[in-house]
C-alpha positions in Angstrom: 0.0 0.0 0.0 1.3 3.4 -0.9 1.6 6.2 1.0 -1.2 9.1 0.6 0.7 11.8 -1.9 0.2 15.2 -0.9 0.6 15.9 -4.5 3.9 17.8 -4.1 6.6 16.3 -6.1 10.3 16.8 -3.8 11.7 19.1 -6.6 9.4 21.1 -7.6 9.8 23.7 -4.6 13.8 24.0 -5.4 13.7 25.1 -9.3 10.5 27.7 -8.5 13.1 29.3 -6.4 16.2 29.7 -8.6 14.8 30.4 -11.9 16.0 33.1 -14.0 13.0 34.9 -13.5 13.7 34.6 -9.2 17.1 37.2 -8.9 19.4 34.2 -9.8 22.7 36.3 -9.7 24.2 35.1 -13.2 27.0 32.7 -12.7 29.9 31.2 -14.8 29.2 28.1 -13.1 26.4 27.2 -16.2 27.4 23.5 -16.1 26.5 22.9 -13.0 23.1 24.7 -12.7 22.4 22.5 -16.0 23.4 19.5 -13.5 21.4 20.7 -10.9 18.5 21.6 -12.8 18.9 17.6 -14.6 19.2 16.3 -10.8 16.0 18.0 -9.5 14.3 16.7 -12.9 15.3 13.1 -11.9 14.4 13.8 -8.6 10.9 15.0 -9.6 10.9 11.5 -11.9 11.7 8.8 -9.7 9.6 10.0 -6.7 6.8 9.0 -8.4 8.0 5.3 -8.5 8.5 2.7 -5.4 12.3 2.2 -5.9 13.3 4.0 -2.6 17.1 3.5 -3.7 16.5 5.3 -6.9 15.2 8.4 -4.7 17.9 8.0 -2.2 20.4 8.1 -5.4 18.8 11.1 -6.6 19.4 13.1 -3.5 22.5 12.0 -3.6 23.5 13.3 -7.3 21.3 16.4 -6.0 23.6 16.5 -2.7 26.8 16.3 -4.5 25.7 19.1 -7.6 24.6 21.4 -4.9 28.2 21.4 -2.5 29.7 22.0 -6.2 27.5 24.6 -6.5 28.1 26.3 -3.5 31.9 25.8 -3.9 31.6 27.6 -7.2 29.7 30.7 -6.1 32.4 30.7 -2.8 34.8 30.9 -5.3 33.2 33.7 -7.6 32.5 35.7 -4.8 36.0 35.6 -3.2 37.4 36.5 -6.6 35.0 39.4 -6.6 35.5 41.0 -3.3 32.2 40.0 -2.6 33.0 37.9 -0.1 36.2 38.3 2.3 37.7 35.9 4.9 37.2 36.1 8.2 38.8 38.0 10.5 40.5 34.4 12.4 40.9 33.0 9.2 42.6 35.8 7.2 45.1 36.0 10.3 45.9 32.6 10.0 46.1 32.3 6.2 48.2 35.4 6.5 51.2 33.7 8.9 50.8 31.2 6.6 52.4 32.5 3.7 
């Protein structure tokens, strides 16, 4: 017996939010938001079926394109000056050297 749906599908709620049409700051990493966007689609596919390995190895793929992800944007904002190091960190870094 299956468990009552409540008719939301597990990706759905992630791509509304980072659309191009939501603010989505343009990135260079276009690769992986393809990946991303792939991974929430497969996501979105096997929920609908009773394999719960096939779900678990979608948020998996998801897990692993979104630390990518979040890597990539670290990176672009440190190389903009958007982002800075902490104060504890930059002192350390800096003895380092």
């Amino acid at each position: 017996m299956r468990p009552a749906s409540s008719g939301r599908r597990p990706g759905a709620a992630l791509t509304a939010t980072l659309r191009a049409a939501s603010g989505q700051r343009p990135s260079r990493a276009t690769k992986l938001w393809e990946r991303f966007d792939e991974a929430v689609a497969e996501l979105d596919r096997v929920s609908e079926g009773r394999s719960l390995r096939a779900v678990a190895r979608a948020y998996a793929e998801l897990s692993n394109v979104v630390a990518e992800l979040a890597k990539a944007v670290e990176r672009e904002d440190r190389a903009s000056g958007l982002l800075t190091l902490p104060r504890a960190r930059r002192a350390k870094s800096s003895r380092q050297r």
